[in-house]
GUMIDO-487523 format. One record per residue (C-alpha): residue in one letter; x, y, z. Coordinates in nm, 2 decimals, m for minus. Example, Ala and Ser with C-alpha at 12.3 -4.5 7.8 and 13.67 -1.06 7.14 Angstrom:
! residues 2
residu,X,Y,Z
A,1.23,m0.45,0.78
S,1.37,m0.11,0.71
//
This chain:
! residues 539
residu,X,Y,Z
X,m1.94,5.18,m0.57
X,m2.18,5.34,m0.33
X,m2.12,5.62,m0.11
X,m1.95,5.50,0.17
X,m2.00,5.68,0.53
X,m1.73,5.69,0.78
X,m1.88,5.86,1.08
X,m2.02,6.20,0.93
X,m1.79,6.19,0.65
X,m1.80,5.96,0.30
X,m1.45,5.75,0.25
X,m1.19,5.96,0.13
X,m1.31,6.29,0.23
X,m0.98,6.37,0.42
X,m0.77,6.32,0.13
X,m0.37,6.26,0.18
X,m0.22,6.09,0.42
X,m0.28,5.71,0.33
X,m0.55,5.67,0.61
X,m0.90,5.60,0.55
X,m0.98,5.70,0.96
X,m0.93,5.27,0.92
X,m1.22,5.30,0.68
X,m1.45,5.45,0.94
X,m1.77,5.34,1.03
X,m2.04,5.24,0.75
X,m2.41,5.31,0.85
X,m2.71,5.25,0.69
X,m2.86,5.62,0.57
X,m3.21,5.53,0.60
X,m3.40,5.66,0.90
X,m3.39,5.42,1.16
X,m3.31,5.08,0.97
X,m2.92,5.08,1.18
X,m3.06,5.12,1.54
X,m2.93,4.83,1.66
X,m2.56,4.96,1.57
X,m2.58,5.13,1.89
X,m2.58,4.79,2.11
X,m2.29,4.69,1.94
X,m1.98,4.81,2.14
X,m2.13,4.77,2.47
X,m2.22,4.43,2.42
X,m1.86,4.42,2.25
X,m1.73,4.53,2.57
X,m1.95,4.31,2.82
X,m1.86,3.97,2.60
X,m1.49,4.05,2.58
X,m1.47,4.11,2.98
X,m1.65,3.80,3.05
X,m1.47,3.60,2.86
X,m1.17,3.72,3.01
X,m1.32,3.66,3.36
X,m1.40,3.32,3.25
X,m1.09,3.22,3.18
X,m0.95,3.39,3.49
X,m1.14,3.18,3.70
X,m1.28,2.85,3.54
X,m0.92,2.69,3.57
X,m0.74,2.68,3.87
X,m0.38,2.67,3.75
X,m0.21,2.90,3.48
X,m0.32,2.78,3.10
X,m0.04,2.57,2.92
X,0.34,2.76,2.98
X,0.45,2.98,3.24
X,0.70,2.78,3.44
X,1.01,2.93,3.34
X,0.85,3.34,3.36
X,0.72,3.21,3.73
X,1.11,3.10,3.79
X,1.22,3.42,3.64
X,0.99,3.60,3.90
X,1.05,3.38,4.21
X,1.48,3.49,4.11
X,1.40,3.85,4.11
X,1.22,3.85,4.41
X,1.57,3.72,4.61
X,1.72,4.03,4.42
X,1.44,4.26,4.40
X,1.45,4.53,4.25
X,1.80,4.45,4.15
X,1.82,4.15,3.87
X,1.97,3.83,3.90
X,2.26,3.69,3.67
X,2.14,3.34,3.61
X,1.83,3.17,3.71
X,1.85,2.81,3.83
X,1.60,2.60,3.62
X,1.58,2.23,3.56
X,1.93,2.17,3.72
X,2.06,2.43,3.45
X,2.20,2.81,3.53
X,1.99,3.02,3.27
X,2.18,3.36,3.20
X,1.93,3.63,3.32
X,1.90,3.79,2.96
X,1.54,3.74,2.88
X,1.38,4.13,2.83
X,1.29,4.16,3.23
X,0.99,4.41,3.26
X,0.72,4.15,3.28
X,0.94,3.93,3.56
X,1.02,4.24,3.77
X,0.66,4.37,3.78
X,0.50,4.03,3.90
X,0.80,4.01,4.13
X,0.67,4.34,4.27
X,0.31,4.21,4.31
X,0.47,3.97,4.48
X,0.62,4.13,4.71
X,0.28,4.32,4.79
X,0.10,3.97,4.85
X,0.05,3.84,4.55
X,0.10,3.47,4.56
X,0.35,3.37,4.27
X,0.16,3.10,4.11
X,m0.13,3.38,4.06
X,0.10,3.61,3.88
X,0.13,3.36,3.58
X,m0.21,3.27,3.59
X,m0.40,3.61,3.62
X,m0.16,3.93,3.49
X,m0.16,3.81,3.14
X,m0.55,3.77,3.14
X,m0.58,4.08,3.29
X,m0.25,4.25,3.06
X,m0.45,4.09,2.73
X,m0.77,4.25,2.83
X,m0.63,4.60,2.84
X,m0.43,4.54,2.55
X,m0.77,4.48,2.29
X,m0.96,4.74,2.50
X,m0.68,4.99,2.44
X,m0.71,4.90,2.05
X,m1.07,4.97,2.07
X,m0.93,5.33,2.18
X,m0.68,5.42,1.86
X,m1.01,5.24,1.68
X,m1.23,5.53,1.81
X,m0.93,5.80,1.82
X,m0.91,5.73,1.43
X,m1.28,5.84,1.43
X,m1.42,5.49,1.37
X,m1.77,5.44,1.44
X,m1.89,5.25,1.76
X,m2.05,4.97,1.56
X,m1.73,4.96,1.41
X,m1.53,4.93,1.70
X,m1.78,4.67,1.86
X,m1.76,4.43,1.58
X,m1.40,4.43,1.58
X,m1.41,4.33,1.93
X,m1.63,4.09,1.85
X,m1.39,3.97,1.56
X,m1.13,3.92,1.82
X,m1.33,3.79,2.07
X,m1.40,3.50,1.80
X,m1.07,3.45,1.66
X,m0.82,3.24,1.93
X,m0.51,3.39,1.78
X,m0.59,3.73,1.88
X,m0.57,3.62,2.27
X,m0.41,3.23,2.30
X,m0.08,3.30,2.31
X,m0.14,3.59,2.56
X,m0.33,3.44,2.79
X,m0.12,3.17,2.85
X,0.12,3.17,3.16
X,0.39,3.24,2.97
X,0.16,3.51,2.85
X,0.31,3.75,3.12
X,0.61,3.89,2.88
X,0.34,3.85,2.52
X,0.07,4.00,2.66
X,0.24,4.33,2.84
X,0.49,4.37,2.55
X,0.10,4.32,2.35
X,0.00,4.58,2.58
X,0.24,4.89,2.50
X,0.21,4.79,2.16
X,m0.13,4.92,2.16
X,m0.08,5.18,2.36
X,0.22,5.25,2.07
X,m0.02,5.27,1.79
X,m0.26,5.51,2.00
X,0.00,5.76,2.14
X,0.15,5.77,1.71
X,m0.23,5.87,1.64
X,m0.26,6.11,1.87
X,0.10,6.25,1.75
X,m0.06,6.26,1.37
X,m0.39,6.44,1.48
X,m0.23,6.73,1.71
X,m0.13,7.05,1.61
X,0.04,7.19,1.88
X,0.39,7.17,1.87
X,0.45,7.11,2.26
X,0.20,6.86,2.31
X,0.28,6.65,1.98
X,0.62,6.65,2.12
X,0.52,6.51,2.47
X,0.29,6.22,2.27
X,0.57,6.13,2.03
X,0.79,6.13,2.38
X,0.59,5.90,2.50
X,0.59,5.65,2.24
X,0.93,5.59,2.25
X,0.87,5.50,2.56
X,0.64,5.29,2.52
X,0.86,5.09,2.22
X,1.15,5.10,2.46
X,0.89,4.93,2.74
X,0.78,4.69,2.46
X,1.13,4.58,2.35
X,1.22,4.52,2.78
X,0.91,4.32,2.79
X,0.88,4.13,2.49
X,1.12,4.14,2.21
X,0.90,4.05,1.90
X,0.61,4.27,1.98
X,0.87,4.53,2.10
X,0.98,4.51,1.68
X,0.68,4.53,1.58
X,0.60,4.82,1.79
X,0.91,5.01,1.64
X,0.80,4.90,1.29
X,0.42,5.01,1.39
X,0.57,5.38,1.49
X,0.75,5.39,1.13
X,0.43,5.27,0.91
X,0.19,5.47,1.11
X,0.39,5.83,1.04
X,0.43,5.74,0.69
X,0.08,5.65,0.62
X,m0.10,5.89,0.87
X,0.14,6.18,0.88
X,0.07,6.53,0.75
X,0.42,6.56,0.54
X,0.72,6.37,0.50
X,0.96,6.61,0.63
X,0.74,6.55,0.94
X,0.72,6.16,0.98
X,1.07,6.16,0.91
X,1.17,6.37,1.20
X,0.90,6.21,1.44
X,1.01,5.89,1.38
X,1.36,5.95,1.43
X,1.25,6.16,1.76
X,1.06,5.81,1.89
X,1.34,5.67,1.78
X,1.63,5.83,1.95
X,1.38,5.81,2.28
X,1.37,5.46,2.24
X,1.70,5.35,2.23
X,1.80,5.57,2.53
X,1.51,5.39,2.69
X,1.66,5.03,2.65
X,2.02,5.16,2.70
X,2.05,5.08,3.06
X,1.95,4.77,3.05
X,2.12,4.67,2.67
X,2.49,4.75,2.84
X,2.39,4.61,3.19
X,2.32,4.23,2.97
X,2.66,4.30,2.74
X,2.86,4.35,3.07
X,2.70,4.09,3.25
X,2.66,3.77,3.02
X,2.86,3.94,2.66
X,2.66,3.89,2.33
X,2.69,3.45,2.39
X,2.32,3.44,2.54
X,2.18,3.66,2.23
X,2.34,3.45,2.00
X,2.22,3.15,2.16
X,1.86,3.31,2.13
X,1.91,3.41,1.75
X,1.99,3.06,1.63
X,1.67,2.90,1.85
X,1.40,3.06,1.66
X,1.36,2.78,1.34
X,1.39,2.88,0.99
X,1.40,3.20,0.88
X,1.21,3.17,0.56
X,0.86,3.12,0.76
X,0.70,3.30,0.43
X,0.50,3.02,0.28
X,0.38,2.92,0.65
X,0.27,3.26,0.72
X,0.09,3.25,0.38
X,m0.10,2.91,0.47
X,m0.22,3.01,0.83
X,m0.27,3.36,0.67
X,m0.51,3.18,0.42
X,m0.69,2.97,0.67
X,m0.73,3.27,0.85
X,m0.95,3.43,0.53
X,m1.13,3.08,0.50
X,m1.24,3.14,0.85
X,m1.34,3.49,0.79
X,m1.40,3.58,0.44
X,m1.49,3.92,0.58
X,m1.14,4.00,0.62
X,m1.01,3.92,0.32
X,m1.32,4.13,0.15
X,m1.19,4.37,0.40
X,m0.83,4.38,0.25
X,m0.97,4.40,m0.08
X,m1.21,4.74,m0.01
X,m0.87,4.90,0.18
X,m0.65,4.86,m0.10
X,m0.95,4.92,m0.37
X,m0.97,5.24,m0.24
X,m0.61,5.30,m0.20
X,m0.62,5.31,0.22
X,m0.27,5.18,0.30
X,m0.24,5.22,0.68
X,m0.35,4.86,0.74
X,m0.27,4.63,0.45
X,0.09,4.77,0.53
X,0.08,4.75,0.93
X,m0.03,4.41,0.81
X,0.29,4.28,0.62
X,0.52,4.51,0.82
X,0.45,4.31,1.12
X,0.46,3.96,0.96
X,0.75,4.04,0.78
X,0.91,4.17,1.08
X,0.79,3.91,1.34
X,0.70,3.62,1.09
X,0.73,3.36,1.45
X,0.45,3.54,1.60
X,0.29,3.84,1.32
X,m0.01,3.68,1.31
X,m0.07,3.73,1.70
X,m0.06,4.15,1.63
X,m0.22,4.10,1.24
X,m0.55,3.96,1.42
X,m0.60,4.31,1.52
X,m0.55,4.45,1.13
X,m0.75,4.14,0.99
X,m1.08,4.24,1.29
X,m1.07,4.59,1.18
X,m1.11,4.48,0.80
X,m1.33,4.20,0.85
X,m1.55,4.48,1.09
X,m1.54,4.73,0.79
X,m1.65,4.50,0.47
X,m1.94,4.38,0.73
X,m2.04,4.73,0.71
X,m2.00,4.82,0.38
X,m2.22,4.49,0.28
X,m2.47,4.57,0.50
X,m2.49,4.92,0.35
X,m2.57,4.74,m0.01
X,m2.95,4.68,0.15
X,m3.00,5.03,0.02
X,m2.99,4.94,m0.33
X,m3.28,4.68,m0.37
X,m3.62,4.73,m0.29
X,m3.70,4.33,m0.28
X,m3.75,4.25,0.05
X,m3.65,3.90,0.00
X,m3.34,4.02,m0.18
X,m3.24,4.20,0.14
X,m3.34,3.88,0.36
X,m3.11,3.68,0.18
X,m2.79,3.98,0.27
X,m2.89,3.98,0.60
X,m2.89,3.64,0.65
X,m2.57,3.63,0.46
X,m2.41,3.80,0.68
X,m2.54,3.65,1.00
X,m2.36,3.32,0.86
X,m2.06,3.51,0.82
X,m2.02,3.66,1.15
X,m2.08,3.30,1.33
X,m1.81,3.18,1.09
X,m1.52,3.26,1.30
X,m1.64,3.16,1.60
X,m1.75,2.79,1.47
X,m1.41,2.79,1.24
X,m1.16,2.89,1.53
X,m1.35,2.77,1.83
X,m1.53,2.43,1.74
X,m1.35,2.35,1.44
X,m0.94,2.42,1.44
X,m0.98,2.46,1.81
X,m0.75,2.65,2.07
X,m0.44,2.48,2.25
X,m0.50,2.67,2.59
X,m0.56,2.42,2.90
X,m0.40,2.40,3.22
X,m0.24,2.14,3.39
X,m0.47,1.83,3.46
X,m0.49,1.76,3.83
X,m0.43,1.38,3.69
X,m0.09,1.54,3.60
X,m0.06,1.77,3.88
X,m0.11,1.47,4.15
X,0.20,1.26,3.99
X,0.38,1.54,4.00
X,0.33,1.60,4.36
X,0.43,1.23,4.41
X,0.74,1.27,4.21
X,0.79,1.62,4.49
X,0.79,1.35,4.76
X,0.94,1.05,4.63
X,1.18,1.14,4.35
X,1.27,1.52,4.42
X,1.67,1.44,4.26
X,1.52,1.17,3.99
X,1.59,1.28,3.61
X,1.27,1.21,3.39
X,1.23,1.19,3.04
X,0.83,1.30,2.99
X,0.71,1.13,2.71
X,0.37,1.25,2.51
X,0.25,1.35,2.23
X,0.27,1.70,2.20
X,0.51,1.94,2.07
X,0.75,2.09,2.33
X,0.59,2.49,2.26
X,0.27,2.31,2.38
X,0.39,2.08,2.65
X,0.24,2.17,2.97
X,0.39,1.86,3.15
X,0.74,1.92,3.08
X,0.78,2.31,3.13
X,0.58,2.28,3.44
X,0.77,1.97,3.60
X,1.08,2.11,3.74
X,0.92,2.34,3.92
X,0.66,2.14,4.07
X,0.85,1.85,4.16
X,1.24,1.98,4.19
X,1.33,1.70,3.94
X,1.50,1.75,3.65
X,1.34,1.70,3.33
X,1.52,1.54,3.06
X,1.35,1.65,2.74
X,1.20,2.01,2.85
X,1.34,2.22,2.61
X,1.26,2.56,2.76
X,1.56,2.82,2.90
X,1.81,2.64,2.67
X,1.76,2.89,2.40
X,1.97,3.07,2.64
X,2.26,2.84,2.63
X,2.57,2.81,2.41
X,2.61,2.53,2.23
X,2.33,2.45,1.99
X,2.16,2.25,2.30
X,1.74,2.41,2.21
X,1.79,2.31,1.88
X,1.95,1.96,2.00
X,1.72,1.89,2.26
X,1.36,2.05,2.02
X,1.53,1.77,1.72
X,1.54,1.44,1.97
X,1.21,1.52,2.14
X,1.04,1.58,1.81
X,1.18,1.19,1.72
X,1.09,1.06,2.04
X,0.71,1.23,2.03
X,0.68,1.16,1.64
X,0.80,0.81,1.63
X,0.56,0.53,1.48
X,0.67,0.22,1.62
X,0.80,0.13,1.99
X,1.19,0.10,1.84
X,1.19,0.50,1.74
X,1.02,0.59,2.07
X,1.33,0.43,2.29
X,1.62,0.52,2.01
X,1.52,0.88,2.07
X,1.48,0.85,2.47
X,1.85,0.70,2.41
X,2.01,1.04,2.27
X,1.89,1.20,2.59
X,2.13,1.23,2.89
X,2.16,0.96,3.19
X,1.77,0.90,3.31
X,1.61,0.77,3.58
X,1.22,0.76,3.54
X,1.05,0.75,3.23
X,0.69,0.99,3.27
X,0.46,0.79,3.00
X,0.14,1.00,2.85
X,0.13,0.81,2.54
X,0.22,0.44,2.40
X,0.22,0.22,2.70
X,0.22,m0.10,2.51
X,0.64,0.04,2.43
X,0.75,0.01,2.80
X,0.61,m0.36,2.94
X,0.65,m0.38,3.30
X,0.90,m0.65,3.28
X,1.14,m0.43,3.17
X,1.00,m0.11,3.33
X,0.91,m0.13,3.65
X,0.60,0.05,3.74
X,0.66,0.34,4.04
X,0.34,0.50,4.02
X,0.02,0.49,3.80
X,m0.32,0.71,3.76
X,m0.56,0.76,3.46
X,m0.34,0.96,3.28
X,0.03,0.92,3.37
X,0.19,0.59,3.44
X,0.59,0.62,3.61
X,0.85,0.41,3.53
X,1.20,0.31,3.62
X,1.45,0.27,3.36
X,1.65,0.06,3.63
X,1.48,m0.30,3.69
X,1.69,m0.34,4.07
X,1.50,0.02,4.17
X,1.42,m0.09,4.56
X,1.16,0.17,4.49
X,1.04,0.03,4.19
X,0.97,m0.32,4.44
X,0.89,m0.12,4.72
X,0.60,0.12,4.65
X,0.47,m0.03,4.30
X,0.14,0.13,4.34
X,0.11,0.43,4.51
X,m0.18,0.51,4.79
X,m0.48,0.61,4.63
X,m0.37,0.60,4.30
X,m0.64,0.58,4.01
X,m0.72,0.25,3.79
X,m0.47,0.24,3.48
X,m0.65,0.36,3.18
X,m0.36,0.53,2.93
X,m0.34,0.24,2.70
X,m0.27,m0.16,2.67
X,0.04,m0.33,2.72
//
C-alpha cells in the first residue's frame, strides 16, 4: 500500500496505543495538485451553519416531537429551580423521573424571556450544532488534517441520521446529552495527550463531569458517553496501568455527579417509574436491525465501509471499536452517535483514494478517480436526502387550525387521532394535548413512565388501528381504546360515513367526528367558519 500521510507524519508513525490520530489527514505529495484541500473546512463550517439556520427558521413550529419536553419545562418553571414530582399530561400524572437537565435549562431561558414554544423549537438546533462543531475539535485535537475534518462535516451534513433525531423538538434532552458526549470524547483526548500530572487530572475531572451531565440529560447518549471514556483510554492511552486508573477516576467523578439527583428520584417515585421505562424500549435483540440500517448506511456511502476496512487493515482500533461499543450499548439509538465514527472513515478512505492519483501517469486514468469520487461524495446526499428521505416536519397549519378549534370547542373531549404514522413519528398526537387541553386517546408518549404495561398496551392497539387493511380492523382497534368522544381522521375516510359519524369539523387535511350520533354539536356547528373544501379521501 502507498505511503499514507497523516498531517506531517505517515500512518503508524506513533506506534502503540491503538490510535491512528483517526487515520489523519491524507494529502496529495505533489506540489500544488491538493490546493483546494484548504477550502474544505471553511466551507465545511459555512454549509453546516446554514443548514442549521435553515432549519431554525424555515418552519415556524418545533419539527415532529417536543410536546411532552415543552410540558416538562412549563412544570419546572411553577417549581423552578426546584423539580416537580409529577407532570400533568394528557389527563395523566407523569412521575417527574425523566433525566431533567435539558427541562431545567429551557425552564431557565424561560424565565429570562424566552417564550416556551421557542425552547423546543430552537435549543436543540442550536445544542446539535455545537455538538458536530465540537467533534470537529477532538477531530483536529487528534491531529487530523483540515480537509479531513471538513469532509467529515460534510459527511454529516449529508447523512440525516447524524442530526434528525436532534433537531427534533424532542431534540432538547438528544441533542444536549449529544452535546457532552462530544465534549466527552474531546476532554478523554486531551487526558491521553498531556503529560502533566495536575492538568491531566483536572481534564479527566472534567469528563466525569461531563458523563454525569450526559447521563442527567439524556440517558442513552449518557451510556455511551461512559462507554466512549472506557474505549478511548484503552485504545489511546499511554499504558494500561494508566487507562485503568483514569477510567476509574472519571468514573468515580461521575457517579458522585448523578448521586443527588439518582437518590432524590428513588425517594421520590421508588424504582416503579424505572422499571416502567426498562420494559418500554422493544426487543432487546435489535442486532439484526442494527445490521440492516447499518448496511444501508454503507450502500449509501461506500466510503465508509472502505473506511472501516483501511482502520482495521492497518490495525487502528479507536473507531471500529467506539463503533460497536456504542451500538452494542445503545442499539435503540447507536446509530445516531456511529454517524460520527462512520463520517470520519468515510472522510479518510476519500483521502487515501484520492492519494492513488499519484501512481498513474494517464491523465485519463486519473479523470476517471476523480470523477469517481465526485459520484461518491454526492452519494449520500442523493441516498439520504432525495432517496430514503428524512421524517423531520412540523406541524401543518392544516393540523394546527383544527387543533385550535378543538381548544375552543372541545377543550374536555377525548379523541382517538387516527393516521397513518407510527406513534415515535406522530406529530398530531404528541402535540394535541397540549394545544387543545383534550385528551388524546391513542398518544402513547409519558406512559413509559407508568406502571402497568400501559406504553407497550397503548404502542400494540395503535399499531392495529394505523396498520389495519380494511375498515373492520381500523374500528376493532379504536374499540380497545378507552371511552371516546371525537374520532380525529387523517387517513381512510371512506371507514367513518357521515351517517354514522357525524361531521364536527372539516379542512383539507383533518376531518372531526363524533362517535355519538345525538352530539347537539355534531347538529349544531357541522361545518365550522371558514373551514377548507374536504379533500382527505372519498366516502
Amino acid at each position: 500500500m502507498a505511503e499514507i500521510l497523516i498531517g506531517e507524519r505517515p500512518l503508524g508513525a506513533e506506534g502503540g496505543s491503538g490510535g491512528s490520530e483517526a487515520m489523519g489527514s491524507i494529502e496529495q505529495t505533489e506540489a500544488g495538485a491538493a490546493r483546494w484541500v484548504r477550502y474544505v473546512l471553511p466551507v465545511a463550517i459555512v454549509l453546516t451553519l446554514g443548514h442549521r439556520l435553515w432549519l431554525a427558521f424555515s418552519a415556524d413550529f418545533p419539527y415532529n416531537d417536543g410536546a411532552l419536553f415543552l410540558a416538562f419545562v412549563n412544570s419546572i418553571g411553577k417549581t423552578f429551580p426546584a423539580l416537580p414530582a409529577t407532570v400533568d399530561f394528557n389527563g395523566l400524572a407523569i412521575p417527574f423521573a425523566y433525566p431533567p437537565l435539558s427541562f431545567w435549562i429551557g425552564a431557565g431561558f424561560v424565565r429570562l424571556g424566552m417564550a416556551p414554544l421557542d425552547v423546543v423549537r430552537f435549543l436543540p438546533i442550536l445544542f446539535s450544532t455545537l455538538y458536530v462543531l465540537v467533534f470537529a475539535a477532538v477531530l483536529h485535537r487528534m491531529r487530523c488534517s483540515a480537509a479531513v475534518v471538513g469532509l467529515t462535516l460534510l459527511f454529516l451534513l449529508s447523512n440525516a441520521r447524524a442530526f434528525e433525531w436532534l433537531v427534533m423538538g424532542g431534540g432538547l434532552s438528544r441533542s444536549l446529552g449529544a452535546l457532552f458526549f462530544a465534549l466527552t470524547l474531546l476532554l478523554s483526548e486531551c487526558a491521553v495527550r498531556q503529560t502533566d500530572r495536575m492538568r491531566r487530572l483536572l481534564l479527566l475531572a472534567a469528563s466525569g463531569l461531563t458523563v454525569s451531565a450526559a447521563i442527567v440529560s439524556h440517558p442513552e447518549f449518557g451510556l455511551d458517553s461512559a462507554v466512549a471514556v472506557v474505549v478511548w483510554h484503552a485504545f489511546r492511552g499511554a499504558s494500561l496501568r494508566q487507562s485503568v486508573l483514569n477510567v476509574t477516576f472519571v468514573g468515580a467523578l461521575a457517579a458522585l455527579g448523578i448521586a443527588p439527583w439518582v437518590i432524590q428520584m428513588l425517594e421520590v417515585h421508588g424504582i416503579g417509574p424505572y422499571r416502567a421505562a426498562s420494559q418500554s424500549r422493544g426487543e432487546v435483540g435489535l442486532l439484526f436491525e442494527i445490521l440492516i440500517k447499518l448496511g444501508r448506511h454503507f450502500l449509501s456511502n461506500p466510503l465508509a465501509l472502505l473506511g472501516l476496512v483501511l482502520a482495521l487493515r492497518k490495525r487502528e482500533w479507536l473507531w471500529p471499536a467506539l463503533l460497536v461499543a456504542t451500538l452494542l450499548a445503545t442499539p435503540r439509538h447507536g446509530l445516531t452517535p456511529a454517524a460520527l465514527i462512520l463520517a470520519v472513515l468515510a472522510a479518510e478512505a476519500f483521502f487515501w483514494l484520492l492519494s492513488l492519483r499519484r501512481f498513474s501517469d494517464n491523465p485519463v486514468d486519473r479523470k476517471i478517480l476523480v470523477a469517481s469520487l465526485i459520484v461518491l461524495l454526492i452519494l449520500p446526499l442523493r441516498a439520504n436526502h432525495f432517496g430514503y428521505g428524512t421524517s423531520i416536519a412540523p406541524l401543518t397549519h392544516e393540523q394546527r387550525e383544527a387543533m385550535a378549534w378543538v381548544a375552543r370547542n372541545a377543550p374536555h373531549g377525548r379523541f382517538v387521532l387516527a393516521n397513518a404514522h407510527s406513534w415515535d413519528l406522530d406529530r398530531a398526537s404528541e402535540w394535541f394535548p397540549l394545544l387543545t387541553g383534550a385528551t388524546g386517546v391513542n398518544t402513547v408518549q409519558g406512559r413509559e413512565w407508568l406502571n402497568g404495561d400501559q406504553f407497550n398496551k397503548w404502542v400494540t392497539i395503535d399499531a392495529q388501528m394505523k396498520s389495519a387493511t380494511s375498515c373492520d380492523g381500523i374500528h376493532r382497534a379504536i374499540s380497545r381504546f378507552p371511552a371516546r368522544d371525537y374520532i380525529w381522521i387523517e387517513f381512510a375516510l371512506k371507514c367513518f360515513p357521515s351517517a354514522q359519524y357525524p361531521r364536527v369539523y372539516a379542512n383539507s387535511e383533518v376531518v372531526i367526528v363524533r362517535t355519538d350520533a345525538s352530539s347537539s354539536l355534531a347538529h349544531e356547528n357541522p361545518e365550522p367558519r371558514n373551514a377548507r373544501p374536504l379533500a382527505i379521501g372519498s366516502e
